[in-house]
N, CA, C and O atoms as a CHARMM CRD file, in Angstrom:
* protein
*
  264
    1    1 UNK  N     93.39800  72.05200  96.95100 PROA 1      0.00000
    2    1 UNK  CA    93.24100  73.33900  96.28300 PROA 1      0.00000
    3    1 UNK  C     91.80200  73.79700  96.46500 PROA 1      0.00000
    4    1 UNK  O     90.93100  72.97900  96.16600 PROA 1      0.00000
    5    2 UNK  N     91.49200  74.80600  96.84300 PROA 2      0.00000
    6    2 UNK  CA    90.06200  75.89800  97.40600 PROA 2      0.00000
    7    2 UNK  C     89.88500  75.85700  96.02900 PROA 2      0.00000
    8    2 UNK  O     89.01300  75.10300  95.59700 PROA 2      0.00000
    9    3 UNK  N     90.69900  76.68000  95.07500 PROA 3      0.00000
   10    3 UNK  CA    90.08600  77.62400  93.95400 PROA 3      0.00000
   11    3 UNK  C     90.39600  76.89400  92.70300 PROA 3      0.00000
   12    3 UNK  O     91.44800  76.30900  92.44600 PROA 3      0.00000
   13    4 UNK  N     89.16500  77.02400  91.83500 PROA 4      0.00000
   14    4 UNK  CA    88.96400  76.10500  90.40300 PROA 4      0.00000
   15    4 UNK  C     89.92700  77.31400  89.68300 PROA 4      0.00000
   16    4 UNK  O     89.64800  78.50700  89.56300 PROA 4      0.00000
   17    5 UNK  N     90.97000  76.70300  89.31300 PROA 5      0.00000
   18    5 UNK  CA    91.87200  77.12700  88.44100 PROA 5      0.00000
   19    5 UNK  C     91.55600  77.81700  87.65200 PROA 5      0.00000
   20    5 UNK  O     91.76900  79.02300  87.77300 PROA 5      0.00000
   21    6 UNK  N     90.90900  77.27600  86.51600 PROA 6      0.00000
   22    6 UNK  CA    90.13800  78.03000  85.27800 PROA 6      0.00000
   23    6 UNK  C     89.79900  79.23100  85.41000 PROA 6      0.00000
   24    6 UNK  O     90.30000  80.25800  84.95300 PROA 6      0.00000
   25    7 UNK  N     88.36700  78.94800  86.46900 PROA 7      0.00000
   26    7 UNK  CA    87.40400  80.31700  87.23800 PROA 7      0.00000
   27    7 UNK  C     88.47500  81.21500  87.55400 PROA 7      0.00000
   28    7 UNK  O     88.40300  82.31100  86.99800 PROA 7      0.00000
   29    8 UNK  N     89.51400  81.00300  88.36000 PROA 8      0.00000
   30    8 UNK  CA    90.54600  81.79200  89.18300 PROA 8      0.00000
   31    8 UNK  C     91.26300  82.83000  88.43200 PROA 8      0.00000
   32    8 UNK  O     91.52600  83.97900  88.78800 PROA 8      0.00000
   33    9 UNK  N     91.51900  82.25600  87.38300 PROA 9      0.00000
   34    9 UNK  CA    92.35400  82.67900  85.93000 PROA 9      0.00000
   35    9 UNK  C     91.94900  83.73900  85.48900 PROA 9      0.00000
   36    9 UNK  O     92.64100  84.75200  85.58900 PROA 9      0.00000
   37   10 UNK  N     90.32700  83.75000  84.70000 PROA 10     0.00000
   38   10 UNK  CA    89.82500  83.94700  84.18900 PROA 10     0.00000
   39   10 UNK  C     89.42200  85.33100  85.11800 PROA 10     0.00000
   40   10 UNK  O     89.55300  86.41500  84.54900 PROA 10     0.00000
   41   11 UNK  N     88.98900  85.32100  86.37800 PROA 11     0.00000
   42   11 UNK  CA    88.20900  86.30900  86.83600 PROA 11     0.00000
   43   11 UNK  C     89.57800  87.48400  87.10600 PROA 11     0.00000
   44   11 UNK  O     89.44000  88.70700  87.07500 PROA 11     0.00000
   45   12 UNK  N     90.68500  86.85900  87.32800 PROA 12     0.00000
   46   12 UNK  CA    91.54300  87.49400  87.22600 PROA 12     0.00000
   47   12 UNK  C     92.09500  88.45100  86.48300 PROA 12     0.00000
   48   12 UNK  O     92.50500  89.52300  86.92800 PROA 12     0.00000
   49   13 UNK  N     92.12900  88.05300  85.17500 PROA 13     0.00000
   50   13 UNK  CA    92.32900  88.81900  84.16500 PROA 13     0.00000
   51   13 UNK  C     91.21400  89.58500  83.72400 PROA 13     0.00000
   52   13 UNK  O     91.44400  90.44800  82.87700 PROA 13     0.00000
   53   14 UNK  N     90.14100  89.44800  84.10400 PROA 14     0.00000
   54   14 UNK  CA    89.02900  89.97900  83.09100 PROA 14     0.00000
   55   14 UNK  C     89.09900  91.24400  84.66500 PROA 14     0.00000
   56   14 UNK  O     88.89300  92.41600  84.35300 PROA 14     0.00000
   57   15 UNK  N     89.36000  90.97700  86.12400 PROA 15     0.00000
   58   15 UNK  CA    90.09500  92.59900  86.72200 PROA 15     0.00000
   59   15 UNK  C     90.55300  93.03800  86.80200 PROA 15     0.00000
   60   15 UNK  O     90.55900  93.93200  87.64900 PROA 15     0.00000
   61   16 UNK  N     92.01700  92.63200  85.33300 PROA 16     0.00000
   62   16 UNK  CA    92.98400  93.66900  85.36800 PROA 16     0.00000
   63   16 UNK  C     92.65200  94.03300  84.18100 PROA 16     0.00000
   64   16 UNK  O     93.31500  94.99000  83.78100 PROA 16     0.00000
   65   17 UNK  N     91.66700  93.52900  83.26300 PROA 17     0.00000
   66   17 UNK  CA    91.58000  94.38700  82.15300 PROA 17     0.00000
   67   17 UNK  C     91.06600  95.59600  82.02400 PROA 17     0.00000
   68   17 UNK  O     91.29200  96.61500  81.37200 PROA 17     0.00000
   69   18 UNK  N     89.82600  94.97100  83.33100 PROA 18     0.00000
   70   18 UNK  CA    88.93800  96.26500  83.73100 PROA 18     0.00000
   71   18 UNK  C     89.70400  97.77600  84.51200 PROA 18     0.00000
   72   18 UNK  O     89.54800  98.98200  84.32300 PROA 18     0.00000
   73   19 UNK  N     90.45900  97.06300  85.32500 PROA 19     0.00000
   74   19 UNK  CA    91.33100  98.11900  86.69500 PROA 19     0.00000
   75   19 UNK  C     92.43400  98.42600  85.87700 PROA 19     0.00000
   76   19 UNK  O     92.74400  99.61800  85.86400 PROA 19     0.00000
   77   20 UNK  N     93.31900  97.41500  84.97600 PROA 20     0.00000
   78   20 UNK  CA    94.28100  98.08000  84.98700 PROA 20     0.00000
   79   20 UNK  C     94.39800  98.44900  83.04300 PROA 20     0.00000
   80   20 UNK  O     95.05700  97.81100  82.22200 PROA 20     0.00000
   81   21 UNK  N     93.91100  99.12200  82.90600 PROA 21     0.00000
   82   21 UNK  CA    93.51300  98.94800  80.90500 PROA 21     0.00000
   83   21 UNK  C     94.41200  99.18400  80.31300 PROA 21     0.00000
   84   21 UNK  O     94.38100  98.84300  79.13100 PROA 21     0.00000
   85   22 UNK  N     95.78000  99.95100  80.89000 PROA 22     0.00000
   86   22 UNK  CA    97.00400  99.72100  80.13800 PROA 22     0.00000
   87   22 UNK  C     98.00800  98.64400  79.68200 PROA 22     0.00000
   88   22 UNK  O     98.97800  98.77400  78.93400 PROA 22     0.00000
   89   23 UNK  N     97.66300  97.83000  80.15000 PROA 23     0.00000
   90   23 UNK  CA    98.03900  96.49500  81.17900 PROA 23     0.00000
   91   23 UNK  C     97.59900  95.64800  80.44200 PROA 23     0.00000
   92   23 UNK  O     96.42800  95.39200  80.72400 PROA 23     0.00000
   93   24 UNK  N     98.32400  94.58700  78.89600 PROA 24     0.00000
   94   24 UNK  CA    98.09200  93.72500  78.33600 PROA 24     0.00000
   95   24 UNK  C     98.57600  92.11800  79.29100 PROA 24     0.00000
   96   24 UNK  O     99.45300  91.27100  79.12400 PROA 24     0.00000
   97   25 UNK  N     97.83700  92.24900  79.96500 PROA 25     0.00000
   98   25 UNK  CA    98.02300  90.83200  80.88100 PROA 25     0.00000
   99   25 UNK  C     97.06000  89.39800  80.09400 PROA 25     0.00000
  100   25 UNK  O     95.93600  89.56100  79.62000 PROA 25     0.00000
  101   26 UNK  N     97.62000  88.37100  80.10100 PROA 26     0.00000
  102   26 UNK  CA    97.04100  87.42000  79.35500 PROA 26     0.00000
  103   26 UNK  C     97.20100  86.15700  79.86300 PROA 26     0.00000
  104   26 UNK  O     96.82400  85.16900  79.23300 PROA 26     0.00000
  105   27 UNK  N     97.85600  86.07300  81.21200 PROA 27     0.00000
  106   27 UNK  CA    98.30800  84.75100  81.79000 PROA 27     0.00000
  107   27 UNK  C     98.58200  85.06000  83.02700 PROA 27     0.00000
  108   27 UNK  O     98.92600  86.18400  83.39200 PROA 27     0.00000
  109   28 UNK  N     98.36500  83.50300  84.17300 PROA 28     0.00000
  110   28 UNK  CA    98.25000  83.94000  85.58800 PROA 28     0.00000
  111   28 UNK  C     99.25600  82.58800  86.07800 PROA 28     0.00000
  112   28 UNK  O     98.92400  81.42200  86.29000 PROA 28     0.00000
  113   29 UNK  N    100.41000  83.15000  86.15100 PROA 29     0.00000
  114   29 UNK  CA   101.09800  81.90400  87.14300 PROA 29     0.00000
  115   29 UNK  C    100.67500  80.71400  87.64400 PROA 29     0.00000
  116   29 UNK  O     99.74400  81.00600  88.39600 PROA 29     0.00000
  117   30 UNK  N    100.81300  79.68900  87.65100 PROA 30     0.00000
  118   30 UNK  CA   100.72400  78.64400  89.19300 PROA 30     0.00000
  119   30 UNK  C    101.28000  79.21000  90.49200 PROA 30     0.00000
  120   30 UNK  O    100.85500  78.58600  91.46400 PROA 30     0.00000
  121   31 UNK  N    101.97600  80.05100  90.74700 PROA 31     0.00000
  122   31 UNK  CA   102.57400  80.64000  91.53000 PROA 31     0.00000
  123   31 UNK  C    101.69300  81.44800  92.29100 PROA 31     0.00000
  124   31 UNK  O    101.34100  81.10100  93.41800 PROA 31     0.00000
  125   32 UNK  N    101.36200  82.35500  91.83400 PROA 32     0.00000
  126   32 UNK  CA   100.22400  83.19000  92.66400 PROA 32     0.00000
  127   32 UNK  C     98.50900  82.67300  92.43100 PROA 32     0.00000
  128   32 UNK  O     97.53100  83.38900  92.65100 PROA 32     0.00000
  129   33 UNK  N     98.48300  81.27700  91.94300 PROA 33     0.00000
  130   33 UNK  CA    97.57000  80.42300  92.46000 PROA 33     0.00000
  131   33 UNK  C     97.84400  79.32600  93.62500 PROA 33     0.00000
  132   33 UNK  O     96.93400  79.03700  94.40200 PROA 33     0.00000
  133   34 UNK  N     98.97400  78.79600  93.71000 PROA 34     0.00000
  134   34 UNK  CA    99.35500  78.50100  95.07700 PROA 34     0.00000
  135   34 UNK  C     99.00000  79.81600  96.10600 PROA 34     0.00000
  136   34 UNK  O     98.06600  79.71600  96.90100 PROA 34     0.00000
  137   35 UNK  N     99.79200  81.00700  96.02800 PROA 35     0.00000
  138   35 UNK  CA    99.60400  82.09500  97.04100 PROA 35     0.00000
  139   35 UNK  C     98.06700  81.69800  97.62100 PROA 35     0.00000
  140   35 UNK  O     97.64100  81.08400  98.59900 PROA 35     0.00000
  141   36 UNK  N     97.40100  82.48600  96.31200 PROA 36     0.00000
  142   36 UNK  CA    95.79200  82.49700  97.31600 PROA 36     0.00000
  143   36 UNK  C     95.09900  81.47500  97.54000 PROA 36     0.00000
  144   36 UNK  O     93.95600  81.54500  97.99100 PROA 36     0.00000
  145   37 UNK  N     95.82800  80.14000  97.19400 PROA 37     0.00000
  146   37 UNK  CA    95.28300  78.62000  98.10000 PROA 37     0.00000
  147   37 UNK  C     95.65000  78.87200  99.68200 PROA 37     0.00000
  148   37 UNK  O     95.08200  78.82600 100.77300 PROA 37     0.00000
  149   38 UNK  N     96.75500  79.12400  99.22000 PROA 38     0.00000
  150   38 UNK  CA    97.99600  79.08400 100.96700 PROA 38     0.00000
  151   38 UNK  C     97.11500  80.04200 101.67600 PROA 38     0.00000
  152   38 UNK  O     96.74100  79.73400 102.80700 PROA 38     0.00000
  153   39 UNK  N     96.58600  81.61200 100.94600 PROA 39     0.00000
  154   39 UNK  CA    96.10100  82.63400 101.56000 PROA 39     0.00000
  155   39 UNK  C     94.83700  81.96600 102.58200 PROA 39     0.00000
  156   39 UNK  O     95.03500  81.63300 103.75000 PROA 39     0.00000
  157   40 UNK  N     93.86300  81.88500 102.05400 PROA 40     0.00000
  158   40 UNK  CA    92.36800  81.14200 101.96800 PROA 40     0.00000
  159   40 UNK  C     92.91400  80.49800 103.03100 PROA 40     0.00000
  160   40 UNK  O     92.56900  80.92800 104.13200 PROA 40     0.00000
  161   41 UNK  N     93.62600  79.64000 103.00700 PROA 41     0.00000
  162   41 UNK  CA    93.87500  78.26100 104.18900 PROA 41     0.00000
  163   41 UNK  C     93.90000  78.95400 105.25900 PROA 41     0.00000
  164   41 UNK  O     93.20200  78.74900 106.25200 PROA 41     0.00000
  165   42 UNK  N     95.12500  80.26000 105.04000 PROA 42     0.00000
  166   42 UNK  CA    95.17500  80.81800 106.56500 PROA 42     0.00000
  167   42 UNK  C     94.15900  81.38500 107.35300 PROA 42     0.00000
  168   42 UNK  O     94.05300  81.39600 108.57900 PROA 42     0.00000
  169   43 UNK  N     93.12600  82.04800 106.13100 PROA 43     0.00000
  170   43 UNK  CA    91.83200  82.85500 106.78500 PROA 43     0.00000
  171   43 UNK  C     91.15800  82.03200 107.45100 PROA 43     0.00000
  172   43 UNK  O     90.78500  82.31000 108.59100 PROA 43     0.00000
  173   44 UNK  N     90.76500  80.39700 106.62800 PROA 44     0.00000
  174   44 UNK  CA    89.64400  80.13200 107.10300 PROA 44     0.00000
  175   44 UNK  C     90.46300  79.30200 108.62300 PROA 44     0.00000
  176   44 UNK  O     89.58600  79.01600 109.43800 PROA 44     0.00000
  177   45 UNK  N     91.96200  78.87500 109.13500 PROA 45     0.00000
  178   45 UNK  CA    92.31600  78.46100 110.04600 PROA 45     0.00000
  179   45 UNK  C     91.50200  79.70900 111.00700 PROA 45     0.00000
  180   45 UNK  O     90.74400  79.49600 111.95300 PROA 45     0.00000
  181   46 UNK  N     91.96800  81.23100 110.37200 PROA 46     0.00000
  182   46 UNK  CA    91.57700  81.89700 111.96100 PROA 46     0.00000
  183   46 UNK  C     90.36800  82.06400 112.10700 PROA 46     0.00000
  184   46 UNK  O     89.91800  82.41500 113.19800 PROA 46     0.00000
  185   47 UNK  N     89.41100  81.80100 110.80100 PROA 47     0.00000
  186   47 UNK  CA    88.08900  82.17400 111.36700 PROA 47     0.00000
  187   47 UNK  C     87.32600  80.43200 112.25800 PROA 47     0.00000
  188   47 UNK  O     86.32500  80.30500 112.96400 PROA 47     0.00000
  189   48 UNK  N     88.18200  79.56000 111.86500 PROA 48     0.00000
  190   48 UNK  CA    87.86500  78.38700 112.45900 PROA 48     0.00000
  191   48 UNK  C     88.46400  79.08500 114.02000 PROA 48     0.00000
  192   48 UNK  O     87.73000  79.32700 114.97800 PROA 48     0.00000
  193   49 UNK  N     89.02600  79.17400 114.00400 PROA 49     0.00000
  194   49 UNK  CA    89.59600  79.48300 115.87800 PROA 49     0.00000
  195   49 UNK  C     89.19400  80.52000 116.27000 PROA 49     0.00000
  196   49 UNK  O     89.29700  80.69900 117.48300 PROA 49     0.00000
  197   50 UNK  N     88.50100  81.76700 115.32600 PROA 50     0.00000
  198   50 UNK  CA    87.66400  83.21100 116.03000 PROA 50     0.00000
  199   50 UNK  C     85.78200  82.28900 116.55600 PROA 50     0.00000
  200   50 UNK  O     85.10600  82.51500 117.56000 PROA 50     0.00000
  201   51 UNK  N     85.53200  81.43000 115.54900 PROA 51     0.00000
  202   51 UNK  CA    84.24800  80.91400 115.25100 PROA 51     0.00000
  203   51 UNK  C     83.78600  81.02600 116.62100 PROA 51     0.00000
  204   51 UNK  O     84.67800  81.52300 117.31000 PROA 51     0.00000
  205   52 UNK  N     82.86600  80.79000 117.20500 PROA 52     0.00000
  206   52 UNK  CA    81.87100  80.75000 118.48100 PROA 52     0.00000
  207   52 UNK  C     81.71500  79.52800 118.93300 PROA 52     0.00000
  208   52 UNK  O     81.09200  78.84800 118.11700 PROA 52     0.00000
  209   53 UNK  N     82.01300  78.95200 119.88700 PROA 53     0.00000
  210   53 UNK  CA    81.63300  77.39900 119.82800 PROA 53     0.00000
  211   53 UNK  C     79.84000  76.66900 120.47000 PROA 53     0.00000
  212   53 UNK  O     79.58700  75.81600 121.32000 PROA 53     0.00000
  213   54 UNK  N     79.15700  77.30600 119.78700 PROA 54     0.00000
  214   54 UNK  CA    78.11900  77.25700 119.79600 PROA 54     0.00000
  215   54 UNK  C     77.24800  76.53500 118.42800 PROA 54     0.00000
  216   54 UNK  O     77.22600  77.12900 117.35100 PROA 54     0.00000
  217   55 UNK  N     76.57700  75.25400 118.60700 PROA 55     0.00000
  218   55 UNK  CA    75.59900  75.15100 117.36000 PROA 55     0.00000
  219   55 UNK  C     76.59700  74.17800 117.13400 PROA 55     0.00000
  220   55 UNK  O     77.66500  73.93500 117.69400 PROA 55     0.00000
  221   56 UNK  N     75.89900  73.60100 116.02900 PROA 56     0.00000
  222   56 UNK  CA    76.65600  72.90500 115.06000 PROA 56     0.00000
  223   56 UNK  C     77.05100  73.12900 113.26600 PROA 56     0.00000
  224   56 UNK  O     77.48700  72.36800 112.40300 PROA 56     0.00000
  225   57 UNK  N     76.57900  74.77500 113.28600 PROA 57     0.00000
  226   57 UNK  CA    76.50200  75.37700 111.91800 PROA 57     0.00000
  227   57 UNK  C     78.26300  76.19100 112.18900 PROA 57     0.00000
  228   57 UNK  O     78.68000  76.47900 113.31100 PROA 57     0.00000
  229   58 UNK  N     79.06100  76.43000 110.87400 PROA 58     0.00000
  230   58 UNK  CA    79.89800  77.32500 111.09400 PROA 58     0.00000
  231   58 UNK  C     79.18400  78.68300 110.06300 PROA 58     0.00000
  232   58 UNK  O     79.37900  78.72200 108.84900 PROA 58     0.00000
  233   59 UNK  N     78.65300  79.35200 110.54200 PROA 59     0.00000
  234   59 UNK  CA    77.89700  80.30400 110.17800 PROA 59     0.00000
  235   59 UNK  C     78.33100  81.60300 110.33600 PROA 59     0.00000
  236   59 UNK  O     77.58300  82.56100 110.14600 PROA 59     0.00000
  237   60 UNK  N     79.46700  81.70400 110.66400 PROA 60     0.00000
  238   60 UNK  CA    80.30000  83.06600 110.97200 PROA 60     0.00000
  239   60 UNK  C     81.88700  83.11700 110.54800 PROA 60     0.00000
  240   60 UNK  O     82.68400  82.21100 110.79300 PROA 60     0.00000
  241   61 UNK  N     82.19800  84.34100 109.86800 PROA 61     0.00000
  242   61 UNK  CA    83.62400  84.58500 109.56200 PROA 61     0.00000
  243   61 UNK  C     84.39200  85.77200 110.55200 PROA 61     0.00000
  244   61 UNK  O     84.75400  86.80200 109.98400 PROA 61     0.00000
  245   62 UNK  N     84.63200  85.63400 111.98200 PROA 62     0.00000
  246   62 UNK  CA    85.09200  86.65000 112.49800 PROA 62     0.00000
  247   62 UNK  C     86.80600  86.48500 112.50900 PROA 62     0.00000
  248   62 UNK  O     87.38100  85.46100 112.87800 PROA 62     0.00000
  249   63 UNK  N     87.38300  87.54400 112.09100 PROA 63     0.00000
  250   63 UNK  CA    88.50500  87.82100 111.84900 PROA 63     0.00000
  251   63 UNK  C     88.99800  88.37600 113.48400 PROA 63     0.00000
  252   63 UNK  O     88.51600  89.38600 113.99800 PROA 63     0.00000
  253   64 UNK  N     89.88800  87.62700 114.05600 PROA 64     0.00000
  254   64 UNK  CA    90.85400  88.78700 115.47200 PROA 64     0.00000
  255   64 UNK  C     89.94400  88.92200 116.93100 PROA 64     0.00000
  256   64 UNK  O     90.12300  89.58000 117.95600 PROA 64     0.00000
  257   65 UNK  N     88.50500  87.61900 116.33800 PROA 65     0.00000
  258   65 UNK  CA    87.70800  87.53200 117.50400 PROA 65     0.00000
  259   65 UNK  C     86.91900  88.96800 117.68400 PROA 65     0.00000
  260   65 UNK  O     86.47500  89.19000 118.81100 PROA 65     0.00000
  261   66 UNK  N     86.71300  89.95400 116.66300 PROA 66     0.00000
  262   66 UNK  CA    85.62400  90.46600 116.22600 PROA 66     0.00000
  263   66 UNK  C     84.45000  89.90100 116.17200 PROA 66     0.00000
  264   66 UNK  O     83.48700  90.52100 115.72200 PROA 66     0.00000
């Protein structure tokens, strides 16, 4: 798991309180905390395979070889 649960939770709700203010939201699935584990995994696979193979730093996030 990438993302500290708690933190994840928390920042979550405190942007739908802000974005969505009609919107008594008070709880965040395991479900769509799996999602943006699974999400994250996929980004950083493509930015591992966009990366430059140069250096020994991974110092770049290029998305599509941008």
């Amino acid at each position: 798991m990438y993302l500290d649960k708690k933190n994840t939770r928390l920042r979550i709700l405190e942007k739908v309180k802000r974005d969505r203010p009609g919107w008594l939201c008070t709880r965040v699935s395991e479900k769509v905390l799996r999602q943006l584990d699974i999400k994250i995994d996929a980004m950083l696979d493509q930015a591992i395979h966009s990366h430059p193979s140069k250096g020994k730093t991974f110092s770049q996030i290029l998305f599509g070889g941008k």
